[in-house]
C-alpha positions in Angstrom: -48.3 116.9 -30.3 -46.8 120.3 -29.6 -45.3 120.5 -26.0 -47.4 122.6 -23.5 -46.3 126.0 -22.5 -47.5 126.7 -18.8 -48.7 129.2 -18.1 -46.7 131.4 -15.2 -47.5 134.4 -12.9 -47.4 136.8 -15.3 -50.2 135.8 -17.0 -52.5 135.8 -14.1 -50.9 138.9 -12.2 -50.3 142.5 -12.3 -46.9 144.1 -11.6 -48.3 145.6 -9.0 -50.3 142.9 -7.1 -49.0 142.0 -3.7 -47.9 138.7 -3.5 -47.1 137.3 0.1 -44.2 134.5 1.2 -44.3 133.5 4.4 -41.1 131.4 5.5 -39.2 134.3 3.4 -36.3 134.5 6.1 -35.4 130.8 5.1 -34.2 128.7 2.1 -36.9 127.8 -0.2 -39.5 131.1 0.4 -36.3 133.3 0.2 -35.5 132.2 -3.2 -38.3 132.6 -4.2 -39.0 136.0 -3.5 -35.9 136.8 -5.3 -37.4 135.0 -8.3 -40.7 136.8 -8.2 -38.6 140.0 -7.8 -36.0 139.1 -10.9 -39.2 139.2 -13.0 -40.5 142.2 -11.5 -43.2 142.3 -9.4 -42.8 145.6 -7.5 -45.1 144.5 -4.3 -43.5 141.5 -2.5 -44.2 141.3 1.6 -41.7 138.5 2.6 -42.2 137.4 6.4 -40.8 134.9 8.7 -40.8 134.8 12.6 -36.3 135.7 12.7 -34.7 138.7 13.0 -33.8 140.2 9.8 -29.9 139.5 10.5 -30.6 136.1 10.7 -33.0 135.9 7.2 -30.6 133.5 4.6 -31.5 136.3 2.0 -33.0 139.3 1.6 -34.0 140.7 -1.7 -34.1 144.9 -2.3 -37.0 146.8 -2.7 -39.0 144.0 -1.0 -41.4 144.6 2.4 -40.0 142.4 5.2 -42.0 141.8 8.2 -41.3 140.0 11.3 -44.0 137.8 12.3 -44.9 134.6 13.7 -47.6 133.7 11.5 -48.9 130.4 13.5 -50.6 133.2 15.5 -54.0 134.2 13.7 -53.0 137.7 14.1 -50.0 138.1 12.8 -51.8 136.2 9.7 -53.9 139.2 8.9 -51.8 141.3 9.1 -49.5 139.5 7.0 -52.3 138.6 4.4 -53.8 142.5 3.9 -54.4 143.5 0.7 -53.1 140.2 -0.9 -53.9 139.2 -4.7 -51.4 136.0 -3.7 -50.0 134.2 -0.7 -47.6 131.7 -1.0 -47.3 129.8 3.0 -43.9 128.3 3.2 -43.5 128.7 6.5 -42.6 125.9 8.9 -40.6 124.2 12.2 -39.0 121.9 9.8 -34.9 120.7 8.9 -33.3 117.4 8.0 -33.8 113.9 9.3 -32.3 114.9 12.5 -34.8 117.3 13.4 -38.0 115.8 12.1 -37.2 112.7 13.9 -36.2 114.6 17.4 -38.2 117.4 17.3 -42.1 116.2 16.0 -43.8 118.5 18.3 -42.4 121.3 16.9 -43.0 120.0 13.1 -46.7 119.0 14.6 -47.4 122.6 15.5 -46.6 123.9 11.7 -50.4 123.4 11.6 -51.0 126.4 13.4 -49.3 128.3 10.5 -51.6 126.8 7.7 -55.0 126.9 9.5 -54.5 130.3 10.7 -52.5 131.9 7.3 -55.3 130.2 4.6 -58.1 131.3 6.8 -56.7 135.2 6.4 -55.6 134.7 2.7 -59.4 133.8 2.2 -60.4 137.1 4.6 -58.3 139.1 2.6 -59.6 138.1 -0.5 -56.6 136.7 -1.6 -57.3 134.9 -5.7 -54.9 132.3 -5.2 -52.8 130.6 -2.0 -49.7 128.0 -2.3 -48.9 125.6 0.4 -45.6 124.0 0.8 -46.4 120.2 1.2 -43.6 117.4 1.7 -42.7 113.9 0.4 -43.2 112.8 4.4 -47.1 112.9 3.6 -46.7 109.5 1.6 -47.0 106.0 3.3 -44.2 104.8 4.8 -45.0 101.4 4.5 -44.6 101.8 0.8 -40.7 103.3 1.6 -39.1 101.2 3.5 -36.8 98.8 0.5 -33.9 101.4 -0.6 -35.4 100.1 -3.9 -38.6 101.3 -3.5 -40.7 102.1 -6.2 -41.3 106.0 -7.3 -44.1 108.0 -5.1 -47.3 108.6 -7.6 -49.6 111.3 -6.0 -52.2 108.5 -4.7 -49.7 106.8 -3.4 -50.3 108.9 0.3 -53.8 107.1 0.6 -54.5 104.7 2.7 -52.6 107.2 5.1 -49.1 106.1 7.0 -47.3 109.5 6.7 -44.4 110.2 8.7 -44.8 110.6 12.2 -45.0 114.7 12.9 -44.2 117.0 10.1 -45.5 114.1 7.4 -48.8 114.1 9.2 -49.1 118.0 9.6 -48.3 118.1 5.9 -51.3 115.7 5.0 -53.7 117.4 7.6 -52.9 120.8 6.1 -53.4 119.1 2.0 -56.7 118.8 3.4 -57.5 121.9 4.8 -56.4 123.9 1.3 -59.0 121.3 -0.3 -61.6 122.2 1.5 -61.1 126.0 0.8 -61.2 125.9 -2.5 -64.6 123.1 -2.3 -66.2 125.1 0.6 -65.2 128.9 0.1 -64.2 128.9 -3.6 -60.4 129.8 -2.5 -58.1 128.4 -5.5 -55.5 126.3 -3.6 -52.4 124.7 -4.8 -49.9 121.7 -3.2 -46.8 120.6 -3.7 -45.1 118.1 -2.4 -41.8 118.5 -2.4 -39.0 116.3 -2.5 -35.4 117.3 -0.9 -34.9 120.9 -2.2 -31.0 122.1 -2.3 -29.2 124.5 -3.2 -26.8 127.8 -2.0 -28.4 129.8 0.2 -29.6 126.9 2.1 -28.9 125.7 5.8 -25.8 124.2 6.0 -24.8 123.8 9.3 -26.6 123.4 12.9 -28.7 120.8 12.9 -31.2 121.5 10.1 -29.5 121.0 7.2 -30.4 118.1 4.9 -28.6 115.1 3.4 -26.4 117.5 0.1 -25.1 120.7 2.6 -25.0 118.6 5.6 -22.0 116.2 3.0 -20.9 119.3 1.2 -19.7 120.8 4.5 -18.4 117.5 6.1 -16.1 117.2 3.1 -15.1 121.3 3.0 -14.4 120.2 7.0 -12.2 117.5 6.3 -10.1 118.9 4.2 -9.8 121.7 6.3 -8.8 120.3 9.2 -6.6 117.2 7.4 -8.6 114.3 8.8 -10.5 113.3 5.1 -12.9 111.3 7.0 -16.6 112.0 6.6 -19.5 110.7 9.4 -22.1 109.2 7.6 -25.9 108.5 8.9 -26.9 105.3 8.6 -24.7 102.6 6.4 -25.3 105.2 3.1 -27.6 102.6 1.3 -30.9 104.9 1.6 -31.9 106.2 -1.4 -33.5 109.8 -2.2 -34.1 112.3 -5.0 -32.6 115.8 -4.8 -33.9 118.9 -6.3 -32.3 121.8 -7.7 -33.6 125.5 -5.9 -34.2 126.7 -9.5 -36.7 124.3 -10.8 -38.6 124.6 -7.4 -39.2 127.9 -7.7 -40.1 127.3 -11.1 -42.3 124.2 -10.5 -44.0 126.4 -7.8 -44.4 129.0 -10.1 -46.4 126.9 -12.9 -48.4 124.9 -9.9 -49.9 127.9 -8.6 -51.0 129.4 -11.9 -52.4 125.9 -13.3 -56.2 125.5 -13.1 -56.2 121.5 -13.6 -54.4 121.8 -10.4 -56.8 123.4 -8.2 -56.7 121.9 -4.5 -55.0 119.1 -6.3 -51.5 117.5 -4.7 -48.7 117.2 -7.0 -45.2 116.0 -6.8 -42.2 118.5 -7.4 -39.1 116.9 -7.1 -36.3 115.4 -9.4 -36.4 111.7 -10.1 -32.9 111.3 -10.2 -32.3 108.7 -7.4 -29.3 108.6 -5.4 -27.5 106.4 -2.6 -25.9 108.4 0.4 -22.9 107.1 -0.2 -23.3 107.9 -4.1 -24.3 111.4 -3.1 -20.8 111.5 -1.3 -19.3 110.2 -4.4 -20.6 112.7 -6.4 -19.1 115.5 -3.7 -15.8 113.8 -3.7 -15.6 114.4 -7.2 -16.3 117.8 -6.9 -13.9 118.5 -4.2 -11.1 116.7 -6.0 -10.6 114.6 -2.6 -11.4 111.0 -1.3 -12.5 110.7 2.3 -13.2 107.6 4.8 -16.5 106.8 5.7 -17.4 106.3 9.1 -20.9 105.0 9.6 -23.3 105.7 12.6 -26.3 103.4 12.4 -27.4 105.2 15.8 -28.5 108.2 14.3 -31.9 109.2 12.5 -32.0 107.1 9.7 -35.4 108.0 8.2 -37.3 106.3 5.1 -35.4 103.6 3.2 -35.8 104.7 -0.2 -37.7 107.5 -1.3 -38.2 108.8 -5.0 -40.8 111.1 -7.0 -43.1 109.8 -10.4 -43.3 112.8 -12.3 -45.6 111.3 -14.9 -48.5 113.7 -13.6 -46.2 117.0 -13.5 -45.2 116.1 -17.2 -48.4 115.6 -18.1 -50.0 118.1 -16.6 -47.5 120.6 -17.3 -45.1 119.2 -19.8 -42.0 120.1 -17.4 -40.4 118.6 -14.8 -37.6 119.3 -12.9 -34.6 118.3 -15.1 -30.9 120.2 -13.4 -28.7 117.1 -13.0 -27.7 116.4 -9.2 -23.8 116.8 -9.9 -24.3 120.3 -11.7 -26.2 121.2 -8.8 -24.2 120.2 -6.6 -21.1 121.5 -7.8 -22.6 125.2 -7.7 -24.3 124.0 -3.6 -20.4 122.8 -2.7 -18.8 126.1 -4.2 -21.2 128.0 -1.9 -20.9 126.2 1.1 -17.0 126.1 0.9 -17.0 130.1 0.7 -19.5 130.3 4.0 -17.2 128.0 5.7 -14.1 130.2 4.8 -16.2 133.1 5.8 -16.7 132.1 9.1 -13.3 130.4 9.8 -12.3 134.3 8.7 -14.6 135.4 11.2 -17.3 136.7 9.7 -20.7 136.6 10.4 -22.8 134.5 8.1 -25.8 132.6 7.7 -26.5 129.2 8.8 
């Protein structure tokens, strides 16, 4: 059987059709709008509630806005004259901060209720929501050898406590816009998105630029000795920036896929401390470990089935972790000279 070809944007949209990110100012939603541009579209709004200075990218020729879109205003205007929104906005980070901060991940659900209720206003044809891995049961993630995530695996519901459980209330919502007001809706869960351009430092940053910079650190300052959460048994997948975008992309112009969650994330599971490995390598240095078991630990293993994305769509993310990584370290090290130099960059 001849492989699928999926369809992408440019066979549902217009040049000229505005298409909306929200979250634009951050990782994820930024690259993005630089992908919709590179193929360009000429009307792109990108907003986020930061001041432009502090946006990780910002792409020319694109609208950018200011807004804090968990306020129902700010959603209209955000939403006007929309063919296309794409919500990616959210209080979220690494382990750290969705484990200390679940209030502030809790509240994300402002953001979704209010944003799809002015996509639909506005008349908006289509609407992406950014949904997360922390939706699945976490009973079924606690072995570092735990079996791959399938789709149905969320139900009977155990999702993480905070962001997990926004992200499965808000699933729900985007279903019953597209059964109750006909609003075609699309969900991804994602799994562990890296990449340049990311946050690497602060607080937020996940498990690949939170090790990248640890190991730039340490052989900056001569101590080659790397702080690891946990005892670097736990297990995750990690996906590449360019096949997210992509994945998104194909979700949100697939029919079958209507209001329907879907995993988009590598399978390619890794150990912390093979993760570190895989840095070292990079780096051309060995470090010591030192291992805090005090810190935010999170799931014990955690991995994504692709079988429904390849059959669906006969793709799935495929960028190998260490080519990924090796382009993510590169970057990081260069924003860490940067700012050693003095100069003002992102974090």
């Amino acid at each position: 059987m001849a492989a699928k070809t999926p369809k992408r944007i440019e066979d549902f949209r217009g040049k000229d059709d505005l298409l909306v990110v929200t979250g634009a100012g951050g990782f994820i939603a930024g690259s993005l709008v630089r992908y919709f541009h590179d193929k360009g579209f000429a009307r792109i709004r990108a907003v986020d509630k930061k001041p432009l200075a502090e946006w990780y990218q910002r792409t020319p020729g694109v609208e950018n806005l200011v807004l804090d879109v968990s306020s129902p205003e700010n959603c209209a205007q955000a939403c006007d004259g929309a063919v296309e929104v794409y919500n990616l906005a959210a209080d979220m980070g690494g382990m750290g901060f969705i484990e200390r901060f679940r209030i502030e991940c809790l509240r994300s659900v402002l953001i979704n209720t209010h944003m799809i209720e002015a996509a639909q206003k506005a008349g908006a044809d289509r609407y992406f929501f950014s949904s997360s891995a922390c939706a699945y049961n976490v009973d079924l993630q606690k072995d570092a050898r735990s079996r791959a995530l399938k789709e149905s695996d969320a139900y009977p519901a155990n999702a993480e406590r905070g962001y997990g459980w926004e992200k499965l209330f808000s699933e729900m919502v985007c279903q019953e816009y597209w059964a109750e007001r006909g609003l075609k809706t699309a969900i991804a869960r994602f799994h562990n998105v890296y990449g340049p351009h990311g946050t690497w430092d602060g607080g937020r940053e996940k498990a690949p630029a939170a090790l990248s910079r640890k190991v730039v650190e340490a052989r900056d300052n001569g101590t080659y000795a790397v702080e690891i959460w946990g005892d670097g048994t736990r297990t995750r997948s990690f996906m590449w920036i360019g096949d997210c975008v992509n994945g998104i992309d194909m979700i949100m112009h697939c029919d079958e896929l209507i209001a329907t969650p879907i995993n988009l994330g590598s399978c390619e599971l890794v150990s912390v401390n093979d993760l570190l490995g895989l840095i070292e390598d990079i780096a051309g240095c060995k470090v010591e470990r030192r291992y805090d078991l005090t810190q935010p630990l999170g799931v014990g293993g955690r991995n994504s089935d692709n079988t429904m994305i390849r059959r669906v769509l006969g793709w799935e993310p495929s960028t190998p972790l260490r080519d990924g990584l090796a382009r993510t370290y590169a970057w990081i090290a260069e924003q860490y000279a940067l700012r050693k130099a003095g100069r003002k960059v992102v974090l």
